[in-house]
N, C-alpha and C positions, 0 to 999 in steps of 0.2 A: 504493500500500500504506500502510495505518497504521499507528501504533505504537502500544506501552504499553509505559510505565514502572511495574515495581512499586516501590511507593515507602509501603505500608500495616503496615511490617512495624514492631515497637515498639521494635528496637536494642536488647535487655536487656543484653549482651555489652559494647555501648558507653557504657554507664550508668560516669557519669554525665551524661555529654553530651546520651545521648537525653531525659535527662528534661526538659531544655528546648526541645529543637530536634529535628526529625523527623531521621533517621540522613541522607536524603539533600539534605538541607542543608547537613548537616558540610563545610565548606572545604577545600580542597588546593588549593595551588597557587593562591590567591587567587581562586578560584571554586567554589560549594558543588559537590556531585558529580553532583548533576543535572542542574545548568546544562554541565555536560561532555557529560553526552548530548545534553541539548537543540541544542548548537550543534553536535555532530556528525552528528546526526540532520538539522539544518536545510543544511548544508552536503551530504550523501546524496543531496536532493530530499527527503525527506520532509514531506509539510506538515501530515497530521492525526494529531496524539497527546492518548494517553488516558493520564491520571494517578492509579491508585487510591490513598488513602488512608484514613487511620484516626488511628491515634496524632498529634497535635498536627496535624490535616492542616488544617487554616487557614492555617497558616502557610505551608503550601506552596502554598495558591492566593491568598494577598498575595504573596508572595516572587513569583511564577511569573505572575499573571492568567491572561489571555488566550493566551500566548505570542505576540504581536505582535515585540516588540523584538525575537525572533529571525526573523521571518516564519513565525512556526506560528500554529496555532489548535489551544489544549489545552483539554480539554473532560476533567472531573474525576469519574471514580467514586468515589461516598464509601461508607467501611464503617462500623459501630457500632464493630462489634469485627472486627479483623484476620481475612480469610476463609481464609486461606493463599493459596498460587500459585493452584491449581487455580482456588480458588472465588472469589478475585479476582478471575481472567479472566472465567468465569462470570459473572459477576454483571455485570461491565464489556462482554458481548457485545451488547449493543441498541447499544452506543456504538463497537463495533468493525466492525460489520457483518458480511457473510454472505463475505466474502475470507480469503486468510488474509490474517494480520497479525505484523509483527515486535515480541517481547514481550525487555524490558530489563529486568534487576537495577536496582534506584534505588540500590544500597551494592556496587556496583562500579566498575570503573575501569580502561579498555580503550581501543585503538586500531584496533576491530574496523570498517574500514569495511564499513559499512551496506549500500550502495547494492550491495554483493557478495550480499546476501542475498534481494535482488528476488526473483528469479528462481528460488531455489534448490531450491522443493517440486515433485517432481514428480507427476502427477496422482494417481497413487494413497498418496501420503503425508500424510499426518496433523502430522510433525510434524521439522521438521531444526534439529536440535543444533551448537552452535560448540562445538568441546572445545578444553581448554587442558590445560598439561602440567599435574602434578598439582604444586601449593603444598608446601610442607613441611608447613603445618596439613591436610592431607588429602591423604597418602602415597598411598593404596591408588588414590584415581581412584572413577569413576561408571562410566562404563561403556567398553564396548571398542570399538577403530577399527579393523578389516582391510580394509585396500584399499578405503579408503570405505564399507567396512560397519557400522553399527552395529548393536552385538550387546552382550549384558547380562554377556558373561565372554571373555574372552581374553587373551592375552601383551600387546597393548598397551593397560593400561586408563591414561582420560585422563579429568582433572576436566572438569564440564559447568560453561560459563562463564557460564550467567546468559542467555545472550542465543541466543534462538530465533527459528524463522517456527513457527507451529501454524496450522492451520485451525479454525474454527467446529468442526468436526464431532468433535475429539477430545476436546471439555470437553461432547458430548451428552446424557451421563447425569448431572451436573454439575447437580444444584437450587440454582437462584440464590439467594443468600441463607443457603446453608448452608459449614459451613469444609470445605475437599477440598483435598488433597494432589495437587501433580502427579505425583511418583515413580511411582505406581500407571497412572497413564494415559498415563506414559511406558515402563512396563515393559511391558506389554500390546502398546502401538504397533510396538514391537522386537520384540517375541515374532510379531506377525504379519508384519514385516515390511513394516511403512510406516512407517517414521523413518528417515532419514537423518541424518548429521553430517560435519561438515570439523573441520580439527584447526588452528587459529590458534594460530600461534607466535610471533604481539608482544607486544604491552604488555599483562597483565590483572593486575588488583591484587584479593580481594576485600576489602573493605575491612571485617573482623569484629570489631576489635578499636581502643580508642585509640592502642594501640602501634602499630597496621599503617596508622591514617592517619596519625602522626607520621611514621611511617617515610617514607611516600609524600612526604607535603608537604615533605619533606626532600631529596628526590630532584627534586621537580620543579621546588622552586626554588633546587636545585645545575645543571638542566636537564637530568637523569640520569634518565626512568622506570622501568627494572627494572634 
């Protein structure tokens, strides 16, 4: 299976940081926040990831190469301008190929292992979600979990953590090249009844704010992550 990292996104929230350095770049714990998936991801098994970006993304493929030092091989979708989730992936599918594939937040910060999410689409789904409890910056949650169900309303709604498996087939209507929103292709999915999700209760940070990577980089180098 492959991966991708979204990592095309322009950090306006973390300005003034973003404006020199790509948001997943930003340092915690004496490693940008990329390189946290990268060696998570490398240690999984995973060996082919795909890196979209946009804002300052040079710097991410000096910073990153090849991904050799970690045993990967990263191969870079570039944008003009930032395509959103959707049209990220889109545009990134010639480089992901016709499987599904596990797609990562670049401005998150987790202990999700990977190697748990192989396996997890079953033949008729489109697309399985990790949920995390809901943050204090985003109270109400995304969507709902009953008994392994997900569904777009109910008693337990839980935030979507950034990190999926999708298949080719659910970004089909998805013109390469143009900006699309996942939320839509995810509500849809739910509504027919091809998405699934798990509810991961470790370590997930999202990392939106300078205050919320201070805060982090603080914890990790007390050895404390939530």
């Amino acid at each position: 299976m492959k991966a991708m990292i979204l990592a095309a996104g322009r950090g306006e929230r973390m300005r003034p940081l973003t404006d020199t350095t790509p948001k997943p770049l930003l340092q915690v714990g004496g490693k940008s926040l990329i390189v946290w998936h990268l060696e998570r991801l490398a240690a999984a098994g995973f060996k082919d990831i795909v890196i979209n970006h946009a804002h300052l993304g040079q710097q991410l493929e000096d910073a990153l190469g090849n991904g050799g030092q970690w045993g990967l091989s990263i191969h870079y979708s570039s944008e003009q301008e930032a395509l959103e989730t959707a049209g990220g992936i889109a545009n990134a599918l010639p480089l992901l190929g016709d499987e599904p594939f596990l797609v990562i937040n670049g401005d998150v910060f987790c202990d999700i292992d990977f190697s748990l999410l192989r396996h997890s689409l079953q033949p008729d789904q489109l697309a399985y979600l990790v949920l995390v409890d809901n943050p204090p910056q985003h109270a109400n949650g995304d969507f709902a979990l009953d008994d392994g169900q997900l569904l777009l309303d109910g008693r337990q709604r839980l935030t979507f953590s950034g990190v999926a498996v999708y298949t080719p087939a659910l970004f089909r209507g998805v013109v390469r090249g143009e900006v699309a929103k996942l939320a839509p292709l995810l509500k849809e999915a739910i509504m027919r009844g091809q998405a699934a999700a798990c509810h991961h209760q470790g370590v997930w940070h999202d990392i939106g704010t300078p205050e919320r990577l201070q805060s982090l980089n603080q914890q990790l180098q007390s050895g404390i992550q939530r």
